[in-house]
KEVO-254297 format. One line per field, with one value per residue (C-alpha): residue in one letter; x, y, z. Coordinates in steps of 0.02 Angstrom, whole numbers, plus 50000, padded with zeros to 5 digits. Example, Ala and Ser with C-alpha at 12.3 -4.5 7.8 and 13.67 -1.06 7.14 Angstrom:
REM KEVO-254297
residuo = A;S
east = 50615;50684
north = 49775;49947
up = 50390;50357
This chain:
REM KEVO-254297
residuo = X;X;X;X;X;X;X;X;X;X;X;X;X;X;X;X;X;X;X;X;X;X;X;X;X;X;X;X;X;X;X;X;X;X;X;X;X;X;X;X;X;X;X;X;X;X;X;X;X;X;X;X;X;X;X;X;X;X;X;X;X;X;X;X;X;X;X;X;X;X;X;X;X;X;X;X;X;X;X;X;X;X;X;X;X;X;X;X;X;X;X;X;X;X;X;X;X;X;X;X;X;X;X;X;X;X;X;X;X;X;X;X;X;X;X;X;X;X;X;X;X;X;X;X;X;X;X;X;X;X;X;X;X;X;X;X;X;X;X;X;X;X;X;X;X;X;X;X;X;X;X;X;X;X;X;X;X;X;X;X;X;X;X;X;X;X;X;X;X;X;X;X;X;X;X;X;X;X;X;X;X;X;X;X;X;X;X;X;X;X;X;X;X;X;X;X;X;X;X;X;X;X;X;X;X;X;X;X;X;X;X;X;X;X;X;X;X;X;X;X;X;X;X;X;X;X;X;X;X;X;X;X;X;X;X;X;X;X;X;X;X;X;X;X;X;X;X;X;X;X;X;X;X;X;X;X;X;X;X;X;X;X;X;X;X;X;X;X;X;X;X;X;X;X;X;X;X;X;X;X;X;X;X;X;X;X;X;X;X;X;X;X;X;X;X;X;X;X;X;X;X;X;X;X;X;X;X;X;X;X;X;X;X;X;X;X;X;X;X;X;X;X;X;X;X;X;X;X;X;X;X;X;X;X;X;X;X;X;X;X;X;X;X;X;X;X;X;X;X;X;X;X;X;X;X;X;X;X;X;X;X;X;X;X;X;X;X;X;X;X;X;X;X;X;X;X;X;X;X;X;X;X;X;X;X;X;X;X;X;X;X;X;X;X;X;X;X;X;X;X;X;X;X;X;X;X;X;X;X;X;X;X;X;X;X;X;X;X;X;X;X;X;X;X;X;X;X;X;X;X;X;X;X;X;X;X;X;X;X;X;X;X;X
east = 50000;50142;50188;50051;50052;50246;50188;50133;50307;50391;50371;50255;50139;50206;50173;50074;50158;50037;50139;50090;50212;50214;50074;49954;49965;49940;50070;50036;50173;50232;50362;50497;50518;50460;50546;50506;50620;50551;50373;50361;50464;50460;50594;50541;50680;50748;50792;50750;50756;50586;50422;50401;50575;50553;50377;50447;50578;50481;50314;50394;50218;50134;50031;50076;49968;49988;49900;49910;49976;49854;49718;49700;49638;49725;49819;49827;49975;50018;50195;50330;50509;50640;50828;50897;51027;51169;51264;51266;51161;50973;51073;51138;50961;50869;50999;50983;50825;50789;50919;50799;50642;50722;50764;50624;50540;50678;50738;50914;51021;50879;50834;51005;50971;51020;50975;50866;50724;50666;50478;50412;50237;50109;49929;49878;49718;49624;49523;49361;49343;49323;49433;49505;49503;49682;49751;49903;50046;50174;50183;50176;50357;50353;50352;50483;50585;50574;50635;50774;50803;50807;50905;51068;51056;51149;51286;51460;51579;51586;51545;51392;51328;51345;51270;51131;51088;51103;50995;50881;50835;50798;50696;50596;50595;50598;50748;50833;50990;51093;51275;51354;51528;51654;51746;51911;51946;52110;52084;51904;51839;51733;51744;51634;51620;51483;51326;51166;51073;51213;51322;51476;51473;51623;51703;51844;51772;51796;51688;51756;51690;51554;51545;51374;51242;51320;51494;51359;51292;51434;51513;51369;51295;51129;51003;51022;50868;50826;50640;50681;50834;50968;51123;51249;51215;51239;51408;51481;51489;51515;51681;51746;51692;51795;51948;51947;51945;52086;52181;52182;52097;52255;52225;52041;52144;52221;52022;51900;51730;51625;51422;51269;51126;51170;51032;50948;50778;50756;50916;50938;51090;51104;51259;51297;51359;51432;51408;51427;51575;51549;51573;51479;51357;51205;51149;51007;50943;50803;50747;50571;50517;50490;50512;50604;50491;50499;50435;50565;50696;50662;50664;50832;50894;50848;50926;51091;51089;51100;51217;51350;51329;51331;51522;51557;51549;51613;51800;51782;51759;51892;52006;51974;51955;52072;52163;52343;52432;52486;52669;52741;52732;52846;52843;52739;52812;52715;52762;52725;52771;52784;52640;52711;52669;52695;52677;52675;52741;52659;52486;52502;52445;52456;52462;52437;52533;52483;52321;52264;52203;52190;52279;52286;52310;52226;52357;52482;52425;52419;52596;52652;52570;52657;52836;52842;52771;52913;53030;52985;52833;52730;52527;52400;52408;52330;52245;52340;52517;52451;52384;52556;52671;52742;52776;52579;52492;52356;52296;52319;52122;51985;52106;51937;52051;51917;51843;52005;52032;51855;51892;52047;51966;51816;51925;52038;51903;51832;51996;52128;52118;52316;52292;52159;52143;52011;51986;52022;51985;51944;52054;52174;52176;52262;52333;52317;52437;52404;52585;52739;52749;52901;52870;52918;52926;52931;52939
north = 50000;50118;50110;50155;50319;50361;50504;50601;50608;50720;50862;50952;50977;50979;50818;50853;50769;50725;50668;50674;50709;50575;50660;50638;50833;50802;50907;50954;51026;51024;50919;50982;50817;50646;50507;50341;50229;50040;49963;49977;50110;50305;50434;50623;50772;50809;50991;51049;51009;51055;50989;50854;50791;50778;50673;50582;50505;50483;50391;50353;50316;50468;50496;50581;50663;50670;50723;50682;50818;50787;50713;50795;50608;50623;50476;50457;50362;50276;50259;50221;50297;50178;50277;50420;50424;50548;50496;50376;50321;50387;50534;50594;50579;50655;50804;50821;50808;50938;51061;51082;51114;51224;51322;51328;51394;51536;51451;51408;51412;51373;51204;51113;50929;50866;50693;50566;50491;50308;50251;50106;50113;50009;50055;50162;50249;50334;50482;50516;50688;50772;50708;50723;50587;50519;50561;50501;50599;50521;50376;50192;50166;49973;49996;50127;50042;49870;49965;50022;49854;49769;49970;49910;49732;49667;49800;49721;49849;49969;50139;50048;50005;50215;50276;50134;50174;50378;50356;50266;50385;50490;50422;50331;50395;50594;50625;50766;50791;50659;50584;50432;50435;50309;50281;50296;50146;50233;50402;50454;50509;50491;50548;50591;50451;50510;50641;50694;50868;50974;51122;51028;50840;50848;50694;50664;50803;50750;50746;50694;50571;50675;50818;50884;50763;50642;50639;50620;50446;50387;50397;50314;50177;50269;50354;50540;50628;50833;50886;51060;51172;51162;51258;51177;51019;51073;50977;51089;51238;51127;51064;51237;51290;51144;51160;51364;51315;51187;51305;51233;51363;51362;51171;51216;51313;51107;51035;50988;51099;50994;50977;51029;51140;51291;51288;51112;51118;50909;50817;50598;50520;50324;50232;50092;49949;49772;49667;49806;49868;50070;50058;50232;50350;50382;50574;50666;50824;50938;51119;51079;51067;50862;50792;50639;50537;50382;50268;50331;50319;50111;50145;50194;50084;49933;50000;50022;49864;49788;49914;49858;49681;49716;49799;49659;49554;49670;49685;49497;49478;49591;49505;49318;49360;49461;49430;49416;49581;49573;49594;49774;49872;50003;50146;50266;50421;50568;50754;50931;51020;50916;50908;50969;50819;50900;50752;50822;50653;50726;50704;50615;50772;50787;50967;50948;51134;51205;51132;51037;50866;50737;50681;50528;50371;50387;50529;50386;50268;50401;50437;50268;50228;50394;50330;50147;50220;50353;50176;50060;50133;50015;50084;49944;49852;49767;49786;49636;49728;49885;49788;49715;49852;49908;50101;50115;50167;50034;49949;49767;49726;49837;49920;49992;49979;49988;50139;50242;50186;50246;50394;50444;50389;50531;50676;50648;50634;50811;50883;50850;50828;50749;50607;50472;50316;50185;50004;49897;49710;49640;49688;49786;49962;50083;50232;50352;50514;50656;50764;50678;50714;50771;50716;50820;50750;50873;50828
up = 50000;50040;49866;49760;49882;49890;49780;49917;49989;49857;49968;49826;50007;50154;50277;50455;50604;50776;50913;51117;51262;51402;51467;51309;51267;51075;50943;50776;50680;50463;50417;50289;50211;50237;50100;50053;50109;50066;50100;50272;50318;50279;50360;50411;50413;50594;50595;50745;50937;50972;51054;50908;50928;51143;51113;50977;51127;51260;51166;50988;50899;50798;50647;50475;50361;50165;50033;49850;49770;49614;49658;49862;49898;50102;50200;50386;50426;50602;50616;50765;50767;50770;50737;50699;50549;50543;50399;50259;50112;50198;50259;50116;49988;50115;50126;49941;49916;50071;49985;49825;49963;50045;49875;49827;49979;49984;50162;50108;50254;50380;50333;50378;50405;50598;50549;50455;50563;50530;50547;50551;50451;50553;50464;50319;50328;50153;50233;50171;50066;49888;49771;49591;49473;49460;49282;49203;49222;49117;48967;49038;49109;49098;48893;48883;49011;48920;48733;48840;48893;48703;48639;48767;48767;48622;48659;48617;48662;48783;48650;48587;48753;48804;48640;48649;48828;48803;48653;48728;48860;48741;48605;48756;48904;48843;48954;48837;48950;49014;49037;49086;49181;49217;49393;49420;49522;49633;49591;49690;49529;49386;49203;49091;48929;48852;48835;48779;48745;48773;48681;48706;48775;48889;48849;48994;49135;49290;49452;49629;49738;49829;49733;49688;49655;49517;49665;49813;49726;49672;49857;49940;49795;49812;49682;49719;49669;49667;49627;49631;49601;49724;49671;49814;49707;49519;49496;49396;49520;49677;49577;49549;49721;49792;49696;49746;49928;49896;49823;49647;49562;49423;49391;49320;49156;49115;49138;49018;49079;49101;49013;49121;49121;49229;49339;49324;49424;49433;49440;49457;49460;49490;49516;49390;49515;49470;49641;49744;49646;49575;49389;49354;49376;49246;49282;49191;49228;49162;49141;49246;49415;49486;49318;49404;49504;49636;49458;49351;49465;49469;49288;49267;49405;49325;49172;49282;49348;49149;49110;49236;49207;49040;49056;49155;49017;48869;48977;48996;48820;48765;48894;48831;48658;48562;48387;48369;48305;48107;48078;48112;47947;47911;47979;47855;47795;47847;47780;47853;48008;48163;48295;48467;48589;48769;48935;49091;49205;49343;49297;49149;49055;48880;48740;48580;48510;48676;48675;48837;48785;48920;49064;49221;49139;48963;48925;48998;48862;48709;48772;48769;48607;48518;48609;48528;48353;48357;48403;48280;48171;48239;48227;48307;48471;48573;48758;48811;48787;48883;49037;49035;49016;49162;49115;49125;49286;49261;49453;49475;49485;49379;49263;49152;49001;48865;48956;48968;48780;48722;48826;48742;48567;48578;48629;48491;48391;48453;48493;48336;48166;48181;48290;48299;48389;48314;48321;48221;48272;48447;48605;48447;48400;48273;48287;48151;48113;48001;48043;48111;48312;48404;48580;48745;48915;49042;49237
C-alpha cells in the first residue's frame, strides 16, 4: 500500500506530524520532508530540537498526514520511530532532496538537516473527502523501460553500450539531457564518457567522489534525486567551488569543463554497480520542476543494473578474446610540420601545440602509444600489451582499460584533426597520424 502512495512524499505539500508528550498533550506541527524509504518504512527530516523531537523520545508512535499532490485524495498514517541516521546512504538523499525544498521555499540556510528519522509504518488509513480523478501523468514506464532494455542489450563493446543506453533515454523515456561517467577505480573520481542534449558533451570532465549530486551517489551507491533546484548540488559549480577552497583554482585552466545545464531544476543520478563494485554513475537532469519521480527512478535503476553487468561482460570479452597483432609494417612516411606532443609526468597530462588534451592514465596510454610508434613505426596494438606494460599506471584489479581507451578515442576525435585512435579488430587498436609528432617529456 505504501507504494502506490509514495507520491505524496515528494514534498510538493508539506506532511502534518501528531505526536503526544508522556502526558498525552497532542502536537501538531509540518514536516519539511518525509521520504520513502522501502514498504514499510518512511523517514521524516529532523531539523530541529523542538516539542516534536522531545515526544517523539519519550512515546515514539505518531501519525503523518499526506495528501496527494494531484488528486488531494488524504492519508493518515500511524507510524513508530525507530533511529535516527546521521550519515550515510538515507542521510545523504534526504539532505539532497531537502536542499531543493528548501530552494524553493527561499529558506536556504535554515533548513540544515540534523539527521534522518526512521519510521516504522504500522497502518495506512484513506480519509474520506472530495477528490480528483487520478490522471496520468506520464507515458507507461514498463514499455519505455522494456525498449530500453532490448536498445542496450545486444551491446558488444563498451561505445555501443553508452550511445545505445544515452539514446535510449531519449527516444523513450523523453529525458533530453543526460550523461554517463566512468569511475576511476584509485583516483576518487569519475569521468565523463559520454553525453546527451548538450552544447559541448564533455568527453573526459571529471567529478570527485562526493561532489554535487552525480559525486554524492557515486560515494554512497545510492540514487540521488533533486525535485527542485538546488544550486549547492549542480556539479559543475560545487567542483569549481571545491577546487577554489583547495587552492587549485590554476589546475581548472588544464580541465576539460564539464556539460550541464546551469541551473537544472530536477536532477537523478544512479550509480551503475557490478556486485557492489561502483562502475559509474548515469545522471540526467532537466529544465522543469519534479520531472524525476519515485517510478522513474526504478526505471533507470533497473537500466543500471543491465548496464554494469553488461560491462562486466564486454571487459571479459575483450580480455578472453582478442586477435593476434599482424606483423609490424613500416613505419609510414608522413610530411608537414611536426605536431608538438607536450607530457606532463606529473599528471600524465598531455598538449597537443599548447592545447590541453587529456591527462591521468589515458594521457599515459596516448603517450606510450606515440613513444613505441616514434621507436619502431609500429601503429596497432593490442589491450593485452598495455595491461602488461609496466611504464603504465594501470591497478592490478579493475584496470577499466576499454573505458580509458574509448575515453581517449572521443576527445581525439573532438579535439585533433592529427591524431586518431580507432579500432580495428577485437582487444586491437590503430593509431592514426596526420603530421609527424616530436614528443616532449617534461617533469
Amino acid at each position: 500500500m505504501l507504494e502506490s502512495i509514495r507520491h505524496c512524499l515528494e514534498g510538493l505539500i508539506p506532511c502534518v506530524l501528531a505526536t503526544c508528550d508522556a502526558q498525552g498533550m497532542p502536537n501538531a506541527t509540518y514536516v519539511s520532508q518525509a521520504m520513502y524509504e522501502d514498504s514499510r518504512h518512511v523517514a521524516l527530516s529532523f531539523q530541529f530540537f523542538n516539542k516534536t523531537r522531545e515526544n517523539i523520545l519519550c512515546n515514539p508512535v505518531a501519525t503523518l498526514l499526506v495528501v496527494d499532490p494531484w488528486t488531494s485524495a488524504r492519508y493518515r498514517l500511524t507510524i513508530r520511530f525507530l533511529n535516527t541516521q546521521t550519515e550515510g546512504p538515507l542521510f545523504e538523499r534526504m539532505r539532497a532532496k531537502l536542499a531543493g525544498i528548501a530552494s524553493h521555499e527561499g529558506m536556504v540556510g535554515v533548513f540544515r538537516l540534523r539527521g534522518a528519522d526512521v519510521y516504522r509504518v504500522l497502518e495506512i488509513e484513506h480519509l474520506p473527502g472530495r477528490e480528483l480523478p487520478p490522471t496520468a501523468r506520464q507515458p507507461a514506464l514498463l514499455p519505455a523501460l522494456r525498449r530500453c532494455s532490448q536498445a542496450i542489450g545486444g551491446s558488444e563493446s563498451l561505445a555501443e553500450l553508452v550511445d545505445s543506453l544515452l539514446d535510449a533515454l531519449d527516444r523513450h523515456l523523453d529525458i533530453r539531457h543526460s550523461m554517463l561517467l566512468i569511475a576511476e577505480p584509485l583516483g576518487n573520481k569519475l569521468y565523463t564518457l559520454g553525453s546527451r542534449g548538450y552544447a559541448r558533451s564533455g568527453i573526459g570532465a571529471e567529478i570527485p567522489l562526493g561532489v554535487g549530486v552525480i559525486g554524492v551517489a557515486a560515494r554512497e551507491r545510492v540514487p540521488i534525486r533533486i525535485m527542485f533546484a538546488a544550486a549547492e548540488y549542480v556539479y559543475s559549480r560545487a567542483v569549481r567551488e571545491q577546487a577554489i577552497r583547495a587552492g587549485l583554482a590554476s589546475e581548472l585552466e588544464a580541465s576539460i569543463p564539464p556539460p550541464g545545464l546551469p541551473a537544472p531544476a530536477s536532477q537523478l543520478a544512479v550509480p551503475i554497480l557490478d556486485s557492489g563494485t561502483l562502475l559509474g554513475v548515469l545522471y540526467v537532469e532537466s529544465e522543469r520542476e519534479s520531472q524525476f519521480d519515485y517510478d522513474l527512478e526504478d526505471a533507470l535503476a533497473v537500466l543500471c543494473a543491465q548496464t554494469g553487468e553488461a560491462m562486466r561482460v564486454i571487459q571479459r570479452d575483450e580480455n578472453l578474446r582478442q586477435e593476434p597483432l599482424p606483423p609490424a609494417a613500416r613505419k609510414p612516411t608522413i610530411d608537414g610540420k611536426p605536431l608538438q606532443v607536450k607530457y606532463h609526468s606529473r599528471d600524465h597530462s598531455i598538449f597537443l601545440d599548447e592545447e590541453y588534451l587529456i591527462k591521468g592514465v589515458a594521457g599515459a596510454v596516448l603517450w606510450r602509444l606515440l613513444e613505441i610508434h616514434n621507436e619502431d613505426g609500429r601503429c596497432e596494438f593490442s589491450n593485452r600489451e598495455l595491461r602488461l606494460d609496466p611504464r603504465l599506471p594501470l591497478p592490478d584489479v579493475a584496470d577499466n582499460l576499454e573505458a580509458r581507451l574509448l575515453l581517449l578515442s572521443r576527445r581525439l576525435h573532438e579535439r585533433s584533426r592529427d591524431v586518431a585512435l580507432n579500432r580495428c579488430g577485437r582487444g586491437r587498436l590503430q593509431i592514426c597520424l596526420q603530421r609527424p609528432v616530436a614528443l616532449l617529456r617534461l617533469g
